[in-house]
C-alpha positions in Angstrom: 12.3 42.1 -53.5 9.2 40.8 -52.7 6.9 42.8 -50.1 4.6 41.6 -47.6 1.9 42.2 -50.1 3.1 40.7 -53.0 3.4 37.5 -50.4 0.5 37.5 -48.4 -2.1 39.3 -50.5 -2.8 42.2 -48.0 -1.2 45.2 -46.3 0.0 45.4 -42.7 -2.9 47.0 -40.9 -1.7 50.4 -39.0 -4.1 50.6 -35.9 -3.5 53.0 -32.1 -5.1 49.5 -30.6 -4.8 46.2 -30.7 -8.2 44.4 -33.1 -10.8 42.9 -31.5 -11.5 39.0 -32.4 -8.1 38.0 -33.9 -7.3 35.2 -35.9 -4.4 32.8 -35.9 -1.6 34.6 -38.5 -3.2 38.4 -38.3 -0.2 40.9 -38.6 -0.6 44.7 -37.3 1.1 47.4 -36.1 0.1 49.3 -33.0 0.8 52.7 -33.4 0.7 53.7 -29.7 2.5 51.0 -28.4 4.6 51.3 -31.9 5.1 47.8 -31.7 4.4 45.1 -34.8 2.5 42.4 -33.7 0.8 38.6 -35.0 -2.0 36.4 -33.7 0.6 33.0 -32.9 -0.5 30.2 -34.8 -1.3 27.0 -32.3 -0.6 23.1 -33.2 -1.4 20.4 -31.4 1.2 18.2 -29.3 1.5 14.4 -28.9 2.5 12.3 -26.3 6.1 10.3 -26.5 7.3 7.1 -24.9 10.9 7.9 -23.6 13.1 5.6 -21.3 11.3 3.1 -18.9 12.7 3.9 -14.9 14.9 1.3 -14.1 13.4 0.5 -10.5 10.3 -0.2 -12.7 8.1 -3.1 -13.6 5.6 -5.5 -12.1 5.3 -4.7 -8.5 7.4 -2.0 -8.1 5.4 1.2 -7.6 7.6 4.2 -8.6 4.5 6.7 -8.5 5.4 6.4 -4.8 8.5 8.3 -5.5 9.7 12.2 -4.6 9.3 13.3 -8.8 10.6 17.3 -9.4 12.5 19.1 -11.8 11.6 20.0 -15.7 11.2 17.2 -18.4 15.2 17.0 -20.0 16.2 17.6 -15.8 14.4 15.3 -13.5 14.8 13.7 -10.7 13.4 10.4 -9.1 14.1 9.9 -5.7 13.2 6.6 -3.1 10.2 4.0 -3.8 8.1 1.3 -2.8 7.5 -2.4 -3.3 10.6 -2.7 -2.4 11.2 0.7 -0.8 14.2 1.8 -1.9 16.6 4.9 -0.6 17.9 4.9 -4.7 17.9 8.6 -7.0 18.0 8.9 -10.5 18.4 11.5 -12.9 16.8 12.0 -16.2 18.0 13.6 -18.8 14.8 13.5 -21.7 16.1 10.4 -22.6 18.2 8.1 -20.1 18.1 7.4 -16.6 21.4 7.9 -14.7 22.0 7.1 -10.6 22.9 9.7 -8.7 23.3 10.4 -4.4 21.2 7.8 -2.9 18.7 9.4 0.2 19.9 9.3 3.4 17.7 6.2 3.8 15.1 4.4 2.3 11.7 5.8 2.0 8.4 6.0 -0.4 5.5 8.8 -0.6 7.8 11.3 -0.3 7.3 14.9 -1.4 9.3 16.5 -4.2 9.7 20.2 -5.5 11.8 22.6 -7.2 14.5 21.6 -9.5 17.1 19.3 -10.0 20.1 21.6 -8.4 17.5 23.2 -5.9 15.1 20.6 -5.0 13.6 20.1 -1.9 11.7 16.9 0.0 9.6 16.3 2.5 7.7 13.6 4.4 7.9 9.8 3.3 7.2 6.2 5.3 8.9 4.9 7.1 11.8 7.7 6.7 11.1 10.7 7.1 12.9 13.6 5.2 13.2 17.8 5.5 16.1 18.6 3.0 17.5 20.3 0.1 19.1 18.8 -2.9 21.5 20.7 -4.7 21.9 18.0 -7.7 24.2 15.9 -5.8 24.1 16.1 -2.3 21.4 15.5 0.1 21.5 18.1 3.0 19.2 18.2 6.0 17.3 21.2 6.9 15.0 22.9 9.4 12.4 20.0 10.7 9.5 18.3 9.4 6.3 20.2 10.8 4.7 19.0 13.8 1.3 17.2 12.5 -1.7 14.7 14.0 -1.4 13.1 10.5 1.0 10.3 9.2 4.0 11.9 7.2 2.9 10.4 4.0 0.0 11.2 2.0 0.9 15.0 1.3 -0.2 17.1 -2.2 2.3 19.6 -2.4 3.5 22.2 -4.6 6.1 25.1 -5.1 9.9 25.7 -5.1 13.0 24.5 -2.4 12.3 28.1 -0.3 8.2 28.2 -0.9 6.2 25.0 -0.6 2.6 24.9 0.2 2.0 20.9 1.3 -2.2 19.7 2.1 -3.7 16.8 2.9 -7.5 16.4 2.9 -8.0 12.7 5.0 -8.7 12.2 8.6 -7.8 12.4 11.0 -7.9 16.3 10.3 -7.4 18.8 7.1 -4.0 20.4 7.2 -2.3 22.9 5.4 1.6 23.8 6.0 3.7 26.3 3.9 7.8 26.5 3.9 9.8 29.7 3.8 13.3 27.7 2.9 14.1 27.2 6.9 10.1 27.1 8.6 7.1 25.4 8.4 4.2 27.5 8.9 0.6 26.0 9.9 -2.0 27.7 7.4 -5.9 28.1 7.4 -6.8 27.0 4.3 -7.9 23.3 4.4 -9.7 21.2 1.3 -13.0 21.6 2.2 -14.0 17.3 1.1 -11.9 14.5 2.1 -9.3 13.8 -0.9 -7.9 10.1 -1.4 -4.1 10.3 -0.2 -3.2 7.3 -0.4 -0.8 5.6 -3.1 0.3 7.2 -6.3 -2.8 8.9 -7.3 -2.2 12.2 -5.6 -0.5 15.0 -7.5 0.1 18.6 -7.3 1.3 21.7 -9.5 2.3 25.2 -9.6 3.6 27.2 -7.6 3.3 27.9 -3.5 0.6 30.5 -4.0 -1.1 29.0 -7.2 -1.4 25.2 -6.9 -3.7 22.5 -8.4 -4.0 19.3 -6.7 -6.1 16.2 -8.1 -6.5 12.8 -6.7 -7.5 9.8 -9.2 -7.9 6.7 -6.6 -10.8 5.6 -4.7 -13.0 7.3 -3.9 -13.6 9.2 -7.2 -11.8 11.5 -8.6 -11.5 14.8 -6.7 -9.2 18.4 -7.6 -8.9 21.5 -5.7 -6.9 24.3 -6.3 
């Protein structure tokens, strides 16, 4: 049978650490860790079209939607132009209705995942609950703000949300525990664009990016 050497040309190198300066396919073993170990090998991905929304098209703005879940387990919820109380469900490849919101609404809020989701906000609904993957249930209450209930960057899971918004009339930061809103110190320290569907947030409640790509330019904090 063929070895590793007869293959590849070159032994298995036996070090106590792991080698400085690797390179992509490098195979060791580590002694003290007596583990065998190689340098992953990266490739580039592509982008791929998959199934158009069906409350898309001319006019209808579904960036204004609640968006959370994972690629092959989304969920689209509500809309604007017209605003629309409809949820869908995608799959990696189609687009299937599900529970409608409890009313219609756009610029809502969406995290967590498609069985443990959770939204907030919207115009001119407002919304505070969980979604389990089917049903819509209401919980705790939407925090008590000076600014309109629309507008938010927000990231995290259905029990930990941290939700800014940068414009006036004042900065605010929230965070949610599952049942609470909590009012926080941090605050973006520049005005950010929160208007339409140019906001965006990722992560997690206590590492989150957000970036805004509308007028005025392009800003991110994190």
């Amino acid at each position: 049978m063929a070895t590793y050497y007869d293959i590849f040309g070159q032994k298995v190198q036996y070090l106590s650490s792991d080698p400085a300066n690797l390179t992509e396919g490098q195979v060791w073993y580590n002694s003290t860790s007596g583990e065998a170990k190689v340098r992953g090998v990266t490739s580039s991905n592509t982008w791929a079209s998959g199934a158009n929304h069906p409350q898309g098209g001319p006019g209808r703005y579904i960036s204004y939607s609640a968006g959370f879940g994972t690629q092959t387990a989304g969920v689209s919820a509500g809309g604007y132009s017209p605003t629309i109380s409809a949820v869908t469900h995608y799959d990696g490849s189609t687009w299937t209705a599900s529970t409608s919101l409890p009313a219609t609404s756009n610029s809502i809020q969406g995290n967590g995942t498609q069985t443990a989701g959770f939204i907030f906000g919207g115009n001119p609904t407002t919304f505070n609950h969980n979604y389990d993957g089917s049903t819509w249930t209401a919980v705790g209450s939407l925090f008590s703000s000076t600014q309109p209930k629309s507008g938010w960057y927000s990231a995290g899971t259905q029990t930990a949300v941290i939700a800014a918004r940068g414009s006036a009339p004042a900065n605010e930061t929230y965070s949610w525990n599952g049942s609470t809103w909590s009012s926080e110190t941090g605050v973006f320290n520049t005005p950010r664009n929160t208007s339409g569907g140019s906001r965006c947030g990722s992560g997690i409640s206590t590492s989150a990016i957000f970036a805004s790509g509308d007028a005025p330019p392009l800003t991110a904090a994190s």
